[in-house]
N, C-alpha and C positions, 0 to 999 in steps of 0.2 A: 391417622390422628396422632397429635405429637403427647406423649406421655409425661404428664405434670409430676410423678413421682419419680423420675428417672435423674440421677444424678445431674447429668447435664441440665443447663440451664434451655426453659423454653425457646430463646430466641435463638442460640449455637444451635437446636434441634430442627427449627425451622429456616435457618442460615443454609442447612444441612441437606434442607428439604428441598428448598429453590436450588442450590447449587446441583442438586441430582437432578432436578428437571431439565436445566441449563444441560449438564454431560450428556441424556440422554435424548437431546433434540425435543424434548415434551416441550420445552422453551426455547421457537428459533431466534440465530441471529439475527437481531435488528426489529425483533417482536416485542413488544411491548405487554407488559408484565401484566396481572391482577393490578386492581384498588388496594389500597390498604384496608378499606372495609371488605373489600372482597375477599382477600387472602385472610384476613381477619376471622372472616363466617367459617370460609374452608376449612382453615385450622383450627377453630375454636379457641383464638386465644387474645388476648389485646393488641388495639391498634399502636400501643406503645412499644410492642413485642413487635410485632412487625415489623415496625420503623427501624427497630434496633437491627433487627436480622439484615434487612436492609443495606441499611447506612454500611451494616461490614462486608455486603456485598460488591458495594459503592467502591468501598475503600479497597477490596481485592482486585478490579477491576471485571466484575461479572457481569456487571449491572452499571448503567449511565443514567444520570437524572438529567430530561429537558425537562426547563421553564415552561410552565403551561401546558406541555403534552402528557408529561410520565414517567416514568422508567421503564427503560429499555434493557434488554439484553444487549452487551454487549458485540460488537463486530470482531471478529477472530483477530488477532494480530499475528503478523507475517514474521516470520524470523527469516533475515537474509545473512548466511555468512561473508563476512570478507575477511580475505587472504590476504598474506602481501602481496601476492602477486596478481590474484585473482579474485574477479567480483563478480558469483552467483551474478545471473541474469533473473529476469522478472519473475518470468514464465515459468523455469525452474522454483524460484523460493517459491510460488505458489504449490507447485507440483510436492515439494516436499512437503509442506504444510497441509498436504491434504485438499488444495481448495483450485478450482474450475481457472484460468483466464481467459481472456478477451482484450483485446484493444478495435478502438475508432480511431481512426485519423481525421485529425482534425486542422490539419496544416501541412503540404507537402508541393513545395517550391522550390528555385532555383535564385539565391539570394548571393549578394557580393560581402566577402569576407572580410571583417573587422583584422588590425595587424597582428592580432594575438591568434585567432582562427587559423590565419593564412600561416601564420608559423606553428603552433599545432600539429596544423594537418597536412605540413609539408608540400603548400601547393604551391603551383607552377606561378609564373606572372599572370594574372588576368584570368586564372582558373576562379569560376564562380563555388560556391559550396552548395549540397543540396541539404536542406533546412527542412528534417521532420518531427512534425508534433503529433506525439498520439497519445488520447485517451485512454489508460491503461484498468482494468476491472480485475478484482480478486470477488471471485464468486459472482454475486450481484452488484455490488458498492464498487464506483470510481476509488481506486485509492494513491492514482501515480499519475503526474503529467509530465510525459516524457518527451524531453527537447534535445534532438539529436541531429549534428550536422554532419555531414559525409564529404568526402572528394567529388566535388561535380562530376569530372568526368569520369572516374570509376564506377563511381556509383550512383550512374544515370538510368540506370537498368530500374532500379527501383520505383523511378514513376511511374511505371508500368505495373507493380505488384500489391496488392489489395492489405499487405501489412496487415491481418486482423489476430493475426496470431504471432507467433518468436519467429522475432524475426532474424534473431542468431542461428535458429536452425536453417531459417530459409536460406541465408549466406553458407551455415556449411552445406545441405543437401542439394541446394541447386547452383550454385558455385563455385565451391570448392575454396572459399572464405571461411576460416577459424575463428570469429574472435573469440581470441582465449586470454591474453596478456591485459591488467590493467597498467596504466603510466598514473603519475602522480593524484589522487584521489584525499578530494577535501570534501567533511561532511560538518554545515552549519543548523542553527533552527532560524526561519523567519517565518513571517506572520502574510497568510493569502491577503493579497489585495482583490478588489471586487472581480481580475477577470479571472485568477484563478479557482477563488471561491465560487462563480458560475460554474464555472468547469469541472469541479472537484466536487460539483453538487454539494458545496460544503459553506460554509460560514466566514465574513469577512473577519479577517483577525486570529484564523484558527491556526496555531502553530505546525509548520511545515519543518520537514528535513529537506534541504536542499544539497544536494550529493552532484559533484560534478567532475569527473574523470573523462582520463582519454584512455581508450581501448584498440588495440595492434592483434592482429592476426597474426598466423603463426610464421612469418616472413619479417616479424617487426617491422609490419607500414600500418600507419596510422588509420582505422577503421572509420570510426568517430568521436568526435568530442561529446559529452554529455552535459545537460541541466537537467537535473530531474527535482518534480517536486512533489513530497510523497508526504499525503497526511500522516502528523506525527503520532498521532492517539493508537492507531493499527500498524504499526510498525516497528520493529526493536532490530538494533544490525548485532550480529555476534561476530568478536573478533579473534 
């Protein structure tokens, strides 16, 4: 029970109270909160108190309000560092964060390369690129659609391989591929269109980072070209 004689003001006490539920897992990510009448009863205090607690939890980013459904606990966001020289992979910023991945593939073919690709990626005349898309997961929640093109014929090897996990480590532990070096890296915001938002299990219009680099193994030869599109709301890069 929150104490009505205590200096602090009820709703900072009950702000106080959800937020310790939240550290303590007693409120998972992506669970959906109490009523305001219901936290109301619990605490024994007004729905206007509650609202208040709320709203600042809104505003911290602990708590999201959907239209119609509720409020939610918020989904963990990812801190990825980048370097000058070098850019955290997925798998990693998940792993320092504390939290499980996963990737689906959902596209993996052998496509002809635009003039900017082809010079990129350093290829030959008539070398095709191999074009991979994979659904990328932090925890439970899609949070990265990752568009990656390789040297056709080096890295032909990969249609063969089930991608479900880093696939940076696959390159260095079963081929003796580093990539470690990033090349020139641009990060914009735009907004999912319908097929991304399918994909990202997410919302038409929801602001995206879209991050796209070229990465060289430890020989300086070009690995792959990147588009990544990574819900903005669960993500922050440190530079």
């Amino acid at each position: 029970m929150l104490n009505a004689d205590h200096q602090e003001p009820l709703y900072i006490q009950l702000k106080k109270a959800i937020q310790a539920a939240i550290l303590n897992d007693q409120f998972q990510q992506g669970e959906k909160i109490p009523t305001e009448v219901e936290l109301s009863e619990r605490y024994d205090v007004s729905r206007i108190t509650v609202r208040k607690a709320v709203e600042e939890l809104v505003k911290e980013g602990y708590l999201v309000k959907r239209q119609g459904k509720g409020t939610f606990v918020s989904l963990r966001k990812i801190d990825r560092k980048i370097e000058f020289d070098h850019v955290m992979g997925f798998t990693a910023a998940c792993q320092a964060n504390g939290l499980s991945s996963h990737s689906i593939v959902t596209k993996k073919e052998l496509i002809k390369p635009d003039a900017a690709l082809r010079q990129l990626l350093q290829l030959a005349k008539d070398e095709k690129v191999l074009y991979i898309q994979r659904k990328r997961y932090a925890g439970d929640a899609p949070l990265m659609l990752e568009n990656n093109y390789y040297p056709g014929t080096r890295f032909r090897f990969l249609l063969e391989e089930a991608l479900e996990g880093s696939l940076y480590d696959l390159l260095r532990e079963k081929y003796g591929i580093s990539p470690e070096q990033s090349g020139k890296t641009t990060l914009e915001i735009v907004l999912a269109d319908e097929e991304k938002a399918q994909l990202l299990e997410t919302s038409i219009g929801k602001p995206l980072f879209l991050m796209k680099t070229v990465i060289f193994d430890q020989n300086n030869d070009p690995v792959h070209v990147g588009k990544q599109y990574i819900i903005g709301d669960r993500y922050q890069f440190t530079l």
